[in-house]
C-alpha positions in Angstrom: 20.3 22.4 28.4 21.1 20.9 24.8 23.1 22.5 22.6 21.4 24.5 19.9 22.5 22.2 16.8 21.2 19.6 19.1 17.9 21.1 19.9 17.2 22.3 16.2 17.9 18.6 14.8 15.6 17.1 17.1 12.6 19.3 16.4 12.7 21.1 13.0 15.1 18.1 11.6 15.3 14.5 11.6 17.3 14.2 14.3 21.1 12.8 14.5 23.6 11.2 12.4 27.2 9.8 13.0 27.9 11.4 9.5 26.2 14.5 9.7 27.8 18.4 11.0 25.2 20.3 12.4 24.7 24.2 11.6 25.3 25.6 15.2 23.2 29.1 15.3 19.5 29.8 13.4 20.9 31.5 10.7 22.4 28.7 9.5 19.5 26.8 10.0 17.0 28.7 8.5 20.2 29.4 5.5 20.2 25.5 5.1 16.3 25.5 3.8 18.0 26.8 0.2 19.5 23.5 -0.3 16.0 21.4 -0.6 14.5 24.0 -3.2 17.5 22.8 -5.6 15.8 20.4 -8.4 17.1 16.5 -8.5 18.3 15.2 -11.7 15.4 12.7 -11.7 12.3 14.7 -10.2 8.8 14.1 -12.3 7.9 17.4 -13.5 4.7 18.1 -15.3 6.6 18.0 -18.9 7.7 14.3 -18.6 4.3 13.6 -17.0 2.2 14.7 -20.0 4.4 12.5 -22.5 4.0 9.5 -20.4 0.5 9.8 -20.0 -0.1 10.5 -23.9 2.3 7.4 -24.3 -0.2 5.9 -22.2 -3.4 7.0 -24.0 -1.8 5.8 -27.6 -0.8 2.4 -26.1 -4.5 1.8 -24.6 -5.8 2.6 -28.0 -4.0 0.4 -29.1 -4.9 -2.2 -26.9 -8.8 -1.4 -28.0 -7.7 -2.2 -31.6 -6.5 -5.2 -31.3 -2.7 -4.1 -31.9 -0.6 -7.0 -31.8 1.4 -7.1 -28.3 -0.4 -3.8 -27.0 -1.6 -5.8 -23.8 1.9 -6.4 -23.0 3.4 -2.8 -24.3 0.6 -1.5 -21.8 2.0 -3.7 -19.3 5.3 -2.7 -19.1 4.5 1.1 -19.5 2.8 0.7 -16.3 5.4 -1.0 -14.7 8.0 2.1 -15.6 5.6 4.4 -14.2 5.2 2.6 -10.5 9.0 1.9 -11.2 9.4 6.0 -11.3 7.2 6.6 -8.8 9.0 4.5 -6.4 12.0 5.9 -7.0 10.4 9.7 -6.4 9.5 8.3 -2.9 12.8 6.8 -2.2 14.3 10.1 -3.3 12.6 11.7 -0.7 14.1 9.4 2.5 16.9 10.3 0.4 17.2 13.8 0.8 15.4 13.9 4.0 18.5 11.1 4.9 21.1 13.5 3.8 19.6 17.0 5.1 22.0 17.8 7.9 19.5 20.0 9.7 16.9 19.1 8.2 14.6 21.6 8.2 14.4 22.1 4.6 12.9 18.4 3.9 10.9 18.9 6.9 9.4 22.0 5.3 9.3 20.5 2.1 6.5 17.8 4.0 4.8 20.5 6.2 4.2 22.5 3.0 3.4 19.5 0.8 0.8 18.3 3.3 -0.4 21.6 3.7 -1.5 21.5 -0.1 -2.3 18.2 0.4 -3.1 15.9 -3.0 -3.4 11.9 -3.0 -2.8 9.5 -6.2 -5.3 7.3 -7.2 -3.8 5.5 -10.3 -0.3 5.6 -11.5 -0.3 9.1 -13.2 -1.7 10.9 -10.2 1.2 9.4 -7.8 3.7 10.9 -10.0 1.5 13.9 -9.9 1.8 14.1 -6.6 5.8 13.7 -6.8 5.1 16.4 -9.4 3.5 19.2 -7.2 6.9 18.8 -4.5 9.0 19.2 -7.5 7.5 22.6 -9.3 4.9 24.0 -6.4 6.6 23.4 -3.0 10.6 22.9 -3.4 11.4 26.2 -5.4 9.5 28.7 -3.0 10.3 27.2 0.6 12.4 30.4 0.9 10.0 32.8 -1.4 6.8 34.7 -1.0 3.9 32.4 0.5 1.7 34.2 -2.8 4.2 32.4 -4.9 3.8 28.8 -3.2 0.4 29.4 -3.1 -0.4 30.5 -6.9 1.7 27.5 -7.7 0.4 24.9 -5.9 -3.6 25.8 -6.7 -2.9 25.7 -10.3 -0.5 22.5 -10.3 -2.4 19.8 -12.6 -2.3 17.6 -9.2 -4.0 20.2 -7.3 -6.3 20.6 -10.5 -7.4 17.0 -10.8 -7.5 16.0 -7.3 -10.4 18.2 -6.5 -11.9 17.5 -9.9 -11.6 21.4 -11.5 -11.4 20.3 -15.0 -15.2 19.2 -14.2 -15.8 22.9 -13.6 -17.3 24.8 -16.2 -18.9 28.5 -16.4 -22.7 28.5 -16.6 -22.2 31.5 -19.2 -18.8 30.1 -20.7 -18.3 30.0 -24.4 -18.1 26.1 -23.7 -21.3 25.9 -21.9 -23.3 28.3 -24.8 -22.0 26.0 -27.5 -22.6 22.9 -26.2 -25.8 23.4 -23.5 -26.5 20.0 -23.6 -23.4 19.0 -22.0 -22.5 22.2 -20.1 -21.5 20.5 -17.0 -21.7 23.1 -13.8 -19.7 24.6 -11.3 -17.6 22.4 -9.0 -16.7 24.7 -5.8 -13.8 21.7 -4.3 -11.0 23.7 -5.6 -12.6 27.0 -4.5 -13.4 25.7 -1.3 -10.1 24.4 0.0 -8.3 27.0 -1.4 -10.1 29.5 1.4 -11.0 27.0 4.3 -7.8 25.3 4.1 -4.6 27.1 1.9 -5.3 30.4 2.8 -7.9 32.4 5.5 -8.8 28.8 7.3 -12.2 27.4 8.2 -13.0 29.9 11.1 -12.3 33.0 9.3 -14.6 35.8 7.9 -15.8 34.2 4.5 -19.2 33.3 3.6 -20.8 30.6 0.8 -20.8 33.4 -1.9 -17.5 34.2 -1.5 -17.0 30.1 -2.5 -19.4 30.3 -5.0 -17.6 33.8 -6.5 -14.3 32.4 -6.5 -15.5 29.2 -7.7 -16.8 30.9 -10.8 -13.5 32.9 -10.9 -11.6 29.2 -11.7 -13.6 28.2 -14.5 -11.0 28.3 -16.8 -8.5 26.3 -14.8 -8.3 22.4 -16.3 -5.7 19.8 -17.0 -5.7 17.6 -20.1 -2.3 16.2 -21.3 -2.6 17.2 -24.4 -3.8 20.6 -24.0 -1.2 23.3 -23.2 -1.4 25.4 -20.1 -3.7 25.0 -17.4 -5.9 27.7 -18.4 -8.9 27.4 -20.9 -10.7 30.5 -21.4 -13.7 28.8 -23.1 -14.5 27.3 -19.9 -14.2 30.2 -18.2 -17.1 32.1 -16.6 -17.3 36.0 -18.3 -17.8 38.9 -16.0 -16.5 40.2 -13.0 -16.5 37.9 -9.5 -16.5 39.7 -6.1 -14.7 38.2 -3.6 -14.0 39.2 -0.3 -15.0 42.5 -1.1 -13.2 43.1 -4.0 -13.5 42.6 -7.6 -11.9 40.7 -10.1 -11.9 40.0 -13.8 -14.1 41.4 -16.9 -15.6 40.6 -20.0 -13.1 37.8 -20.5 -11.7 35.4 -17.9 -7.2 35.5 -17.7 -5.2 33.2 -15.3 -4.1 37.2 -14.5 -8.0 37.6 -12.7 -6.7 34.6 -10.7 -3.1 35.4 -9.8 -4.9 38.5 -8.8 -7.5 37.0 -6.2 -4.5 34.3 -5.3 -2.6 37.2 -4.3 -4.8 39.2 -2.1 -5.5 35.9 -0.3 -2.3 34.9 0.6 -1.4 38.5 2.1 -4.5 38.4 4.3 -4.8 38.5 8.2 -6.7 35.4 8.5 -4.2 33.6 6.5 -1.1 34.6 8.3 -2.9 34.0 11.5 -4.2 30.5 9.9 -0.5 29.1 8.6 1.5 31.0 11.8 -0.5 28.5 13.9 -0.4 25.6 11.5 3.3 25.8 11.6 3.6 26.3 15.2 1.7 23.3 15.6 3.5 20.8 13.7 7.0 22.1 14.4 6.7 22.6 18.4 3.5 21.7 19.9 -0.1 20.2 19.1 -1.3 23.4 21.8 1.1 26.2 21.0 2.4 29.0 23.2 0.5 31.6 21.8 2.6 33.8 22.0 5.0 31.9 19.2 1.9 32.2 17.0 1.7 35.7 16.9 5.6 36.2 16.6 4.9 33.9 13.7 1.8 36.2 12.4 3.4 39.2 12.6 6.5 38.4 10.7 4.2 37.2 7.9 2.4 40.2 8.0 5.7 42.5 8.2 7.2 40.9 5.7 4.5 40.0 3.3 4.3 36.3 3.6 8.1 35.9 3.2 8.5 32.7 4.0 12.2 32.9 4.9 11.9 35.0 7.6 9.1 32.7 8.7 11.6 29.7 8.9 14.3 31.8 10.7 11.9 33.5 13.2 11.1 29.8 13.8 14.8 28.6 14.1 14.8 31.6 17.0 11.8 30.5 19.0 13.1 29.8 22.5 9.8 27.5 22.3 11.7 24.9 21.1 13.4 23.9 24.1 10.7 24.9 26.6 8.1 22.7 24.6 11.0 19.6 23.9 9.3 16.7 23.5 5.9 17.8 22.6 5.4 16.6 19.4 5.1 12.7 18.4 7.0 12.0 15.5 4.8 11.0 12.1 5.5 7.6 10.9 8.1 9.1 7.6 9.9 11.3 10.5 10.4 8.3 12.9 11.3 6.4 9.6 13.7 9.2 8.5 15.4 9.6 11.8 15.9 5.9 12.1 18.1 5.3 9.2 20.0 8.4 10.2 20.5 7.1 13.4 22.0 3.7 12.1 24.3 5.6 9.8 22.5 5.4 6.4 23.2 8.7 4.2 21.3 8.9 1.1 23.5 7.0 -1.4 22.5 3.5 0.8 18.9 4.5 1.2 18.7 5.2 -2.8 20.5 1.6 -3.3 18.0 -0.7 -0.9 16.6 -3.2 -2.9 13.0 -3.1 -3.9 12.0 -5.7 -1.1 13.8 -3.7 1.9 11.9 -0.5 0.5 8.7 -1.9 0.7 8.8 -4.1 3.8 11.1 -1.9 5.8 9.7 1.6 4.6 6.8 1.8 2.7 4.7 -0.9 4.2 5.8 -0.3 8.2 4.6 3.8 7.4 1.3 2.4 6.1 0.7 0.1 9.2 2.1 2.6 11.5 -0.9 5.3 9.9 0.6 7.0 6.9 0.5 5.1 3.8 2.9 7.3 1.1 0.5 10.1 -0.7 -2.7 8.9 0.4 -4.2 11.1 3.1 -8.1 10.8 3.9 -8.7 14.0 2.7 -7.8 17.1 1.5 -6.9 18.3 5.0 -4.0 16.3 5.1 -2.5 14.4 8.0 -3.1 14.8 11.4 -1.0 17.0 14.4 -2.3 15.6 17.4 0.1 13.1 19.3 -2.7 10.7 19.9 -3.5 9.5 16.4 0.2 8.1 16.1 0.7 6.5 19.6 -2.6 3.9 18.6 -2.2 0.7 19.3 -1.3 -0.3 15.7 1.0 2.5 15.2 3.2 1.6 18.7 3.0 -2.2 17.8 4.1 -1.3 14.4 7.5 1.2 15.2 8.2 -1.8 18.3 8.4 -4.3 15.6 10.6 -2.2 13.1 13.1 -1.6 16.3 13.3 -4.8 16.7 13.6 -6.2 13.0 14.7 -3.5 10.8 18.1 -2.4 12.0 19.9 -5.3 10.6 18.3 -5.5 7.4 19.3 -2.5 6.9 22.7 -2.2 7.8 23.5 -5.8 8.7 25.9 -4.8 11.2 24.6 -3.3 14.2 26.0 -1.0 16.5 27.2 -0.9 20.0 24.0 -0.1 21.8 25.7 2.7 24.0 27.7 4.4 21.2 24.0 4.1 19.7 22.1 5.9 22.3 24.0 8.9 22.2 24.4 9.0 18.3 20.4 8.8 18.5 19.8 11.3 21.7 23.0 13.3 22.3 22.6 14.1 26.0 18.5 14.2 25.8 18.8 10.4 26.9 16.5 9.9 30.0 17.4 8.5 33.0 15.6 5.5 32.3 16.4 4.9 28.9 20.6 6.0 29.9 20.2 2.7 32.8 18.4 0.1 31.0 20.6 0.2 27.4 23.8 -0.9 28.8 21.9 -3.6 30.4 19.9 -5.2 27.4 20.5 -8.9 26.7 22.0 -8.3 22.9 23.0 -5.3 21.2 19.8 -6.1 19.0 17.9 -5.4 22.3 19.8 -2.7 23.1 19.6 -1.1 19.6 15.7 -1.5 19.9 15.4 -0.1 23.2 16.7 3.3 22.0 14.4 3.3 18.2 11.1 1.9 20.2 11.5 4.5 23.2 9.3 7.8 24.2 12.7 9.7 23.8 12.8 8.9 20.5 9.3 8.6 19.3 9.0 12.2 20.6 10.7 16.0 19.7 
């Protein structure tokens, strides 16, 4: 039997450090979420995102006029934004690095997938940096209505399913200018039932879509508009939804709050994210019986998501179902530079070539490239996506290759098995270690095994 601090690294952390104490009980556990909702000194928030993207919109004009030296002002205005952006993803091995239990950053993921967004040009990475920072970090410990208002009306959330595109039929907007009134786009509508809230299966129908979808019409981001609401765009008059009525003569970001708010408190959707958590955190089938612990806490409590974490630092699930879950490609990543000994000042000072060929481009092959998910579902649970092929060449070749880049000195393989497993070493694994032909081999044999690979 492992020890608790042990057990709860392995599957709701990153796994083990030589620098690292580990909370011993689920109180402290779940207590230790508090520290990822703190804000960074350097996180991209929504403020410095709008003056970088006007910056960017005077210097293009400015490159359409001729302006002399705009081409190469444009330039390097690009480079500081993929310069930013890649230092918001370093930031999160970082903290994920340094997270002694590690359940906070490993919510921070969950809940950041779970609303997922993807960057298409340099703006929209950092929006996606931006929604972590101001939708998911602050209410990993709050009400699930509070993530969940948050994140749907986050200018990431907003332009990767294309809502500024959606316009009332009826909307002040639309009666002054009929000839471009645009229509309804029902993305953001969509999702926000099938996948944030009640979940595909529940007890919703195409005009509840279509309702709510109306509803949103005044949600939109422009950089140099303030807010995210415009009530010109909005549709007038009541919407019905689920049953229930919302909104008037005028359309408020209040009428949405409202409907927000009655669907995060729902059955379906404390049955829909009980599961969805008990799948990622202990097994792609889970004991049902976790789920409806899970359920009924969310329902007892109103979606505090607290008590969720610290019903799920409880579960005696995670040691029955050890090992069922295959680590993603940024977990194995993550628990690999723990393992050698990196904290978070070392992963913050790797030098631009060591990030990309040791981090970002290994998590890509391996299935995962950073923010860019195939959809709006996010990434995938089941262990058989990331044992493909690819994916198990990819994590063999970083064991083999990557340890002394990064650290340059490697250590003893033996003192590194049990700084990787504790005493959840198998028998295997335990023999052949000691008996590799270099401590390289040795080091590799522990990084590329099943013991590792899984929690």
């Amino acid at each position: 039997m492992l020890p608790y601090d042990h057990l709860a690294a392995f599957r709701l952390g990153y796994g083990l450090s030589p620098h690292l104490t580990l909370p011993a009980d689920p109180q402290a556990v779940a207590g230790s979420v508090t520290a990822a909702t703190r804000p960074g000194p350097d996180d991209v928030t929504m403020d410095r995102l709008r003056a970088w993207q006007m910056e960017g919109q005077e210097l293009n004009r400015d490159r359409r006029e001729k302006v002399p030296d705009a081409d190469e002002a444009f330039r390097t205005h690009r480079q500081e934004m993929n310069h930013i952006f890649r230092g918001a993803v370093v930031e999160r091995f970082a903290r994920a690095v340094d997270d002694a239990p590690g359940f906070g950053e490993r919510l921070v993921w969950f809940w950041a997938d779970h609303f997922t967004v993807a960057g298409r040009n340099h703006y929209t990475n950092l929006m996606t940096e931006a929604l972590v920072s101001e939708a998911i970090r602050p209410h990993l410990t709050g009400r699930f209505a509070q993530m969940l208002f948050a994140a749907e009306t986050h200018p990431a959330m907003l332009t990767y399913l294309d809502q500024s595109r959606s316009i009332g039929p009826n909307s002040i907007q639309a009666r002054r200018n009929p000839d471009k009134a645009g229509g309804l786009n029902e993305n953001l509508a969509r999702e926000m039932i099938e996948l944030h809230s009640l979940g595909a299966g529940a007890d919703y129908d195409q005009q509840d879509i279509e309702q709510l979808a109306e509803l949103l019409t005044g949600l939109a981001y422009y950089p140099r508009q303030p807010g995210v609401f415009q009530r010109r765009r909005a549709e007038p008059g009541a919407e019905t939804v689920l049953g229930t009525s919302y909104g008037g003569r005028k359309g408020t970001l209040d009428d949405i709050r409202a409907v927000i708010d009655d669907l995060a408190v729902h059955p379906a959707t404390a049955a829909h994210l009980a599961r969805k958590m008990a799948v990622h955190f202990v097994a792609d089938d889970p004991p049902q019986a976790l789920v409806d612990r899970l359920t009924d806490v969310f329902m007892d409590t109103g979606g505090d998501l607290g008590a969720m974490n610290l019903t799920l630092a409880e579960a005696p699930e995670l040691e029955t179902h050890f090992r069922a879950k295959m680590r993603q490609p940024f977990e194995f990543l993550v628990a690999g530079l723990r393992s050698l000994g990196l904290d978070g000042a070392q992963v913050r000072d790797l030098r631009p070539r060591i990030v990309n060929t040791r981090l970002l481009q290994p998590m890509a092959i391996m299935g995962q490239p950073w923010a860019s998910p195939q959809g709006p579902d996010g990434w995938p649970e089941a262990a058989e996506v990331w044992a493909s092929p690819q994916g198990l060449a990819m994590r063999i070749n970083w064991a083999l290759a990557a340890p002394v880049d990064l650290v340059g000195r490697l250590p003893d393989a033996r003192r590194f098995l049990q700084t990787c497993l504790g005493d959840s070493a198998s028998e295997t694994l335990a023999w052949a270690v000691p008996r590799a032909e270099s401590q390289s081999d040795g080091v590799a044999l522990v990084l590329a095994s099943a013991d590792f690979n899984r929690r």
